[in-house]
C-alpha positions in Angstrom: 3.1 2.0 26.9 0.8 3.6 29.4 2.7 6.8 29.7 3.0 7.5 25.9 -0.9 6.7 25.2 -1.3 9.0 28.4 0.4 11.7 26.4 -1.8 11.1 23.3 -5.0 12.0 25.5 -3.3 15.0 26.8 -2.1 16.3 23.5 -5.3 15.7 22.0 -7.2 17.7 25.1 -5.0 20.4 25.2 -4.9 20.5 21.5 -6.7 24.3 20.0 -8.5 23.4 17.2 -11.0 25.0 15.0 -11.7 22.4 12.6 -14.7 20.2 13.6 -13.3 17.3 11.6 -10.3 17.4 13.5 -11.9 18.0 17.0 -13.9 14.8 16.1 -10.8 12.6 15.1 -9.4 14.4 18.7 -11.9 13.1 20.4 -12.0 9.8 18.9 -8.1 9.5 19.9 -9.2 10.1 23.6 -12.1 7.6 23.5 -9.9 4.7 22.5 -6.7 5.5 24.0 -8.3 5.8 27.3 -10.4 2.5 26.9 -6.6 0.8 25.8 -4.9 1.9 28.9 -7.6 0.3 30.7 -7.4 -2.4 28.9 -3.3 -2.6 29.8 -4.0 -1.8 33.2 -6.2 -5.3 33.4 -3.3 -7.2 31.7 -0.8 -5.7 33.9 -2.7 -6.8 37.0 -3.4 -10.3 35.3 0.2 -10.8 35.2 0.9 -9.8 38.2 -1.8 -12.6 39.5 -0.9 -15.2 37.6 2.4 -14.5 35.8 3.2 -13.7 31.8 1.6 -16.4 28.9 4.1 -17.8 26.6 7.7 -18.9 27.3 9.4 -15.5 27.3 10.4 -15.3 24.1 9.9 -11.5 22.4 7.1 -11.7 20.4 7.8 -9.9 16.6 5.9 -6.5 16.3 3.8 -5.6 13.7 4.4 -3.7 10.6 3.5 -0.2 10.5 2.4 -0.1 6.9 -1.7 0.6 6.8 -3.0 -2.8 5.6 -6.5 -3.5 3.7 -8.1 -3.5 6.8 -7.6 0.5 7.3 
């Protein structure tokens, strides 16, 4: 997952846009998708300390569909 939220900060660096609004939302992307791959980055090392949590069974993602909440 680290590679693809890489890309999203790239894209939205490189991105040329004129549109405040959307040089904001840009920026916004970078903020949190740099603070997620940090946040991976602990996770990753976590499990490499002290091994994975659950009994290896692949956990059901979640629905794309924007919920309430968004």
């Amino acid at each position: 997952m680290i590679p693809h939220h890489s890309i999203a900060i790239l894209t939205s660096r490189r991105a040329a846009i004129s549109d405040p609004r959307m040089r904001e939302l840009a920026d916004k992307i970078i903020e949190a998708q740099v603070k997620e791959i940090a946040e991976m980055k602990l996770i990753l090392a976590d499990i490499e300390k002290r091994g994975e949590m659950g009994d290896g069974t692949p956990l059901p993602p979640r629905t794309a569909e924007l919920t309430p909440k968004l």
